[in-house]
C-alpha positions as CSV (number, residue, x, y, z in Angstrom):
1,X,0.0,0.0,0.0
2,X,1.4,3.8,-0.6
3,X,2.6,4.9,2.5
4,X,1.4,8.6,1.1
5,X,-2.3,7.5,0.4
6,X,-4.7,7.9,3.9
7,X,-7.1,4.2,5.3
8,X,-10.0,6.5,5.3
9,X,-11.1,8.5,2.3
10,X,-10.3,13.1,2.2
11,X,-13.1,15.5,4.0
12,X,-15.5,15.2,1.2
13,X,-17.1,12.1,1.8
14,X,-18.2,13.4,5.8
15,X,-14.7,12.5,7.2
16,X,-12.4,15.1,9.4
17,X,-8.9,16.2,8.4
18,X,-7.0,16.5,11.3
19,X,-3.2,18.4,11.1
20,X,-1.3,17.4,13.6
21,X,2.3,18.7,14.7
22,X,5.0,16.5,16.3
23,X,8.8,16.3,16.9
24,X,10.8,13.5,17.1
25,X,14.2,12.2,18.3
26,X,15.2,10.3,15.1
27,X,18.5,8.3,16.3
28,X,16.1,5.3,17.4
29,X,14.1,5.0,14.2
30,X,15.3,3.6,10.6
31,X,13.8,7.0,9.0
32,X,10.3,7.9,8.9
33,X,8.4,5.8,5.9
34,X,7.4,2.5,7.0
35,X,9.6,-0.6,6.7
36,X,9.0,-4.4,7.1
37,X,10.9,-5.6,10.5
38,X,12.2,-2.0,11.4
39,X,11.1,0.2,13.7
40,X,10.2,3.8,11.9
41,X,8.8,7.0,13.2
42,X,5.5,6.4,11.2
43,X,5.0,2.9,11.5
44,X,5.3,4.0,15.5
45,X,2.6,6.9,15.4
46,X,0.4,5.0,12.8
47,X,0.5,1.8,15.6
48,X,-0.3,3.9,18.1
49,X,-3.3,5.7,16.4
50,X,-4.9,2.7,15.7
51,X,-4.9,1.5,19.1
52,X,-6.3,4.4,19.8
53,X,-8.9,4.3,17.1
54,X,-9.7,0.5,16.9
55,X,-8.6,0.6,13.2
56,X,-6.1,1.5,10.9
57,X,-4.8,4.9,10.6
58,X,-2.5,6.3,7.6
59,X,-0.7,9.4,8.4
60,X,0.5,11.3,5.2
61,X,4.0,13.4,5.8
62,X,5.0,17.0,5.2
63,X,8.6,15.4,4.5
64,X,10.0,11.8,4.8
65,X,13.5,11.9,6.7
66,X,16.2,9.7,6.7
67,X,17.2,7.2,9.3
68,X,19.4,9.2,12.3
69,X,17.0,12.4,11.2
70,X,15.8,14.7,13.4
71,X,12.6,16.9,13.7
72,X,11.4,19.5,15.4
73,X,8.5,20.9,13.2
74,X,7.2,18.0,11.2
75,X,3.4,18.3,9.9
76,X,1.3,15.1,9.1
77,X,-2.4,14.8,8.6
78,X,-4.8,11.5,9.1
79,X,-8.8,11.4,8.6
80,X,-11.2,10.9,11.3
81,X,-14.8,10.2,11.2
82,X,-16.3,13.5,13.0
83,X,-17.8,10.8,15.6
84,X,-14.1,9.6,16.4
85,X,-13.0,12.7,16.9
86,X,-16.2,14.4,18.8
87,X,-15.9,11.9,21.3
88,X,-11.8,12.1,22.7
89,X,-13.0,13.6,25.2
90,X,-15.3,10.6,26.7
91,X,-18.2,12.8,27.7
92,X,-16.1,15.1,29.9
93,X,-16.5,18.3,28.1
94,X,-12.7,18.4,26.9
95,X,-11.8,19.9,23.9
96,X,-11.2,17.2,21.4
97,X,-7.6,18.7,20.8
98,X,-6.6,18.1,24.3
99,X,-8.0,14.8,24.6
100,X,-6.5,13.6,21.5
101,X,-3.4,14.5,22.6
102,X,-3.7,13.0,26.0
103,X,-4.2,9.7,24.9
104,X,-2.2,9.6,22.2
105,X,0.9,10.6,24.3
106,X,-0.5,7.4,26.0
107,X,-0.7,4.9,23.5
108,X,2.4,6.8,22.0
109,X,4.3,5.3,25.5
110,X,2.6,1.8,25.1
111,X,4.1,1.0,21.6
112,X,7.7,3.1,22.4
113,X,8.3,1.5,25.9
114,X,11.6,2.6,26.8
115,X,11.7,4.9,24.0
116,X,8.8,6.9,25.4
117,X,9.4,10.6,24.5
118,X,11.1,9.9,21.2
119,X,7.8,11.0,18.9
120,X,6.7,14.5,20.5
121,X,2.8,15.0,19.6
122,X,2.6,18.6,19.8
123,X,-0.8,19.9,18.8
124,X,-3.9,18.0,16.4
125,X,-6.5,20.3,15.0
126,X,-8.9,19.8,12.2
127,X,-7.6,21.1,9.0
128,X,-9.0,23.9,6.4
129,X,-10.5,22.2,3.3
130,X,-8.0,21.2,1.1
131,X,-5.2,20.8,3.4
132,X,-2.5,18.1,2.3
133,X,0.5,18.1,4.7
134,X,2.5,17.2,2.2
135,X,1.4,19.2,-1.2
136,X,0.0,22.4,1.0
137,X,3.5,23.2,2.2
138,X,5.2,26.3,0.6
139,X,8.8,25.1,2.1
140,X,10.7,23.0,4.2
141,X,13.4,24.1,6.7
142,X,16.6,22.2,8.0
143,X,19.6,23.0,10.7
144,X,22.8,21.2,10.6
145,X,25.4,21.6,13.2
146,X,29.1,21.1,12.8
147,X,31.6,21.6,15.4
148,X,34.8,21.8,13.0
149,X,37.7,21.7,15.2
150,X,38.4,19.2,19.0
151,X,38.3,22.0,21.0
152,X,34.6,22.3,20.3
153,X,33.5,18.6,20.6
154,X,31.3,18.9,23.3
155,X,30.2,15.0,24.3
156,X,27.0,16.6,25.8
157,X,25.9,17.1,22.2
158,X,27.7,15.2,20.1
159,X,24.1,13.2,19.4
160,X,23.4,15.9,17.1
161,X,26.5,17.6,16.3
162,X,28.9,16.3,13.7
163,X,32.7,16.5,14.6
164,X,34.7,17.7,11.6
165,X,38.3,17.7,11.9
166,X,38.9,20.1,9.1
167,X,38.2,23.7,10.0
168,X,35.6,25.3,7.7
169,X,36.0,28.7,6.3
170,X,32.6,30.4,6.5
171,X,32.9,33.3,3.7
172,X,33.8,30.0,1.3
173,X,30.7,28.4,2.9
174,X,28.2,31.1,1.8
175,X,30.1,32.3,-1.6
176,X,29.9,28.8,-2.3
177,X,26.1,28.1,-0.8
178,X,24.9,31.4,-2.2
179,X,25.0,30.1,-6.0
180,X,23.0,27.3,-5.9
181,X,20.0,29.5,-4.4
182,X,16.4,29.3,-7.3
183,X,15.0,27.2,-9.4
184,X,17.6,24.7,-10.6
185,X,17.9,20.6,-10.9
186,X,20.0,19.0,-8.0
187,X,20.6,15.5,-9.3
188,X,24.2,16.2,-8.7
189,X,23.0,15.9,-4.9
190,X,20.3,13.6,-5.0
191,X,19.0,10.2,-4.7
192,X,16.5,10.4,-7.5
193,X,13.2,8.1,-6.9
194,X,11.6,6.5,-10.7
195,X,9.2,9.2,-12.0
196,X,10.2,12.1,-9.5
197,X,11.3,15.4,-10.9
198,X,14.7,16.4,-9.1
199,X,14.6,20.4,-10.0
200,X,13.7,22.2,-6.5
201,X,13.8,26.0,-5.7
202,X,16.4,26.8,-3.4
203,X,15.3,29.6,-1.1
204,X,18.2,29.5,1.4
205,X,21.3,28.0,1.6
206,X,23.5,29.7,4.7
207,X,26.1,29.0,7.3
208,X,26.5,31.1,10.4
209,X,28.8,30.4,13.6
210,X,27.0,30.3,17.0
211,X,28.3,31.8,20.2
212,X,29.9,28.8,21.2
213,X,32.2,28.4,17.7
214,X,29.6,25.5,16.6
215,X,28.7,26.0,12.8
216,X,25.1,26.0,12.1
217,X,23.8,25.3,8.3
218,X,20.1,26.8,7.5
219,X,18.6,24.9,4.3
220,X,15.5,26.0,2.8
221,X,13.6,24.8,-0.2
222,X,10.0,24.3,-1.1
223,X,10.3,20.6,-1.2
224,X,13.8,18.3,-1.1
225,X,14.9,15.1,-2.9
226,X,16.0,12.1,-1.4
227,X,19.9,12.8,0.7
228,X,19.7,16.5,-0.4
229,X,20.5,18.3,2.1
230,X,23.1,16.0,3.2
231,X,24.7,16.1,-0.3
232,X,25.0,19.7,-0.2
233,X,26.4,20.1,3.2
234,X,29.2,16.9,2.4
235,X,29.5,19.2,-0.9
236,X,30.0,22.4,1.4
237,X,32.0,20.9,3.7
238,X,35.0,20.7,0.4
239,X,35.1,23.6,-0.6
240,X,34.8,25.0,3.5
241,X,38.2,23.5,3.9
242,X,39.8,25.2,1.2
243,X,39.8,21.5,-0.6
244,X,37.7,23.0,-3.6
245,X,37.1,26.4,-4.4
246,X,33.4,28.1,-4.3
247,X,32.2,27.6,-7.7
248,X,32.4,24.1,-7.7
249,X,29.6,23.8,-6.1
250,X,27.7,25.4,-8.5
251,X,29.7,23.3,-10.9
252,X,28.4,19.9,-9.7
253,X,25.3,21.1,-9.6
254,X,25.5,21.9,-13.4
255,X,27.2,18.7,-14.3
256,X,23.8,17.0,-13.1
257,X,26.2,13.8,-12.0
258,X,25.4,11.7,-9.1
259,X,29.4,10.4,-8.8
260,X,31.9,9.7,-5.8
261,X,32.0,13.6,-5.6
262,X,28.7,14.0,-4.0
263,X,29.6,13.1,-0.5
264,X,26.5,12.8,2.0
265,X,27.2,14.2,5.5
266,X,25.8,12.0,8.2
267,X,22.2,12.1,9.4
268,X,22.6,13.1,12.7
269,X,23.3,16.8,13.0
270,X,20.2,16.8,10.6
271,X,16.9,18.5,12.3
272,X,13.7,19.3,9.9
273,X,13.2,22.9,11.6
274,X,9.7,24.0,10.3
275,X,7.2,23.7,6.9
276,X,4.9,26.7,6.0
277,X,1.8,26.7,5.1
278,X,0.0,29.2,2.8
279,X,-3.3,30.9,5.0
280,X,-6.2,28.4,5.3
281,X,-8.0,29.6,2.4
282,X,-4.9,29.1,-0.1
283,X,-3.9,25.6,1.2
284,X,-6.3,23.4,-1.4
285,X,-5.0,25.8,-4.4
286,X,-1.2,24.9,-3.0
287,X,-1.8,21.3,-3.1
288,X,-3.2,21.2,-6.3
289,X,-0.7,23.4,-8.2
290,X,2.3,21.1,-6.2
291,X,0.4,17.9,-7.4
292,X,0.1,19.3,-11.1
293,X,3.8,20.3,-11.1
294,X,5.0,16.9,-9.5
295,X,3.2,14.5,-11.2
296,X,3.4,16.5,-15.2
């Protein structure tokens, strides 16, 4: 079954859209998209909705990440029958919100045992018609942290901080990062999927140095191919050194080449930040127009 493709059928036939927002610790998990014999952030929350429903649930993704992969401001959505949802709050005059939550944190902790706390549920409203967590979205935001010399391997953090042993230049950072930015295609820095375009629009592509020395990478785009992100920070991280100079970055991405150039950083540093939303009444337009544009 596609993992994309809800149980129960979109609004229009009397069901409820319900956004919800969650954050995750993604060390634990092989990625988000379910997997046979693995244990995946969706495959956890879809478990644990059904137990909480009696049925199955399919949860539909603002963006899949990787195994290791972090998130702070994911988005999913899931459809509810209006009865389902009216009565979280078994008769005691809770908002349905709040009720939902509540026992989802508590199934959550049934299916995660130890690993209670890993998945985050956040907040679970019903959606504006038309809302599609994944086609709605207008962008997608990751961090990445790199702490590029001993002195600032800090074992408190080194979960989600990669140690580099080669200290980065930031001016050859952003000269180089700053070239990519628009509408171009990345299949230099991507693991392409059959039938899936791999042109994206860059809209921000920035390092920046914390107080304590740490590096911090900000990639934005309105949607990202598979390993993007980490191509273009293992990318970065060449020229950075002084190992390549700026404009081959811009260079690969040009030569539209998926070769032993295109390193991948590792996952772990990696933290989906935040996806936008256009206002409620622009979000079924913004699904359709992303659909169109995907799937022509």
């Amino acid at each position: 079954m596609d993992s994309e493709k809800p149980v129960v059928p979109a609004g229009d036939n009397g069901f409820l859209r319900i956004r919800m927002d969650l954050s995750y610790d993604g060390a634990p998990f092989s990625g988000w998209a379910v997997q046979p014999g693995r244990r995946t952030v969706q495959g956890c929350l879809e478990e644990a909705l059904a137990m909480l429903l009696r049925r199955p649930v399919r949860v539909v993704v603002a963006g899949r990440t990787d195994a290791g992969v972090h998130a702070r401001g994911q988005v999913v959505h899931f459809d509810v029958a209006p009865g389902e949802w009216g009565s979280m709050d078994r008769g005691r005059a809770v908002d349905p919100s709040t009720a939902f939550l509540r026992r989802l944190r508590g199934t959550l902790s049934r299916v995660l045992g130890d690993l209670t706390g890993a998945i985050e549920p956040h907040a679970a409203v019903p959606a504006p018609p038309g809302f599609d967590a994944r086609f709605s979205a207008l962008w997608r935001r990751y961090s990445y942290r790199i702490a590029d010399s001993p002195a600032r391997w800090d074992p408190v953090t080194r979960h989600f901080t990669l140690w580099h042993r080669q200290r980065q230049d930031i001016g050859l950072l952003n000269e180089a990062a700053v070239l990519l930015l628009g509408m171009n295609d990345f299949l230099s820095f991507c693991k392409p999927r059959e039938g899936s375009t791999t042109i994206r629009e860059l809209q921000r592509f920035e390092f920046e140095r914390a107080d304590d020395g740490v590096l911090r990478a900000l990639v934005q785009a309105d949607a990202f191919c598979h390993n993007m992100v980490r191509a273009l920070i293992g990318s970065a991280l060449q020229v950075g050194s002084g190992e390549r100079e700026p404009a081959w970055l811009y260079q690969r991405m040009l030569a539209r080449a998926k070769d032993s150039r295109s390193l991948l950083a590792p996952p772990h540093p990696l933290v989906l930040e935040e996806v936008c939303y256009p206002d409620d009444d622009a979000v079924a337009l913004r699904a359709d127009l992303t659909r169109a544009r995907r799937e022509g």
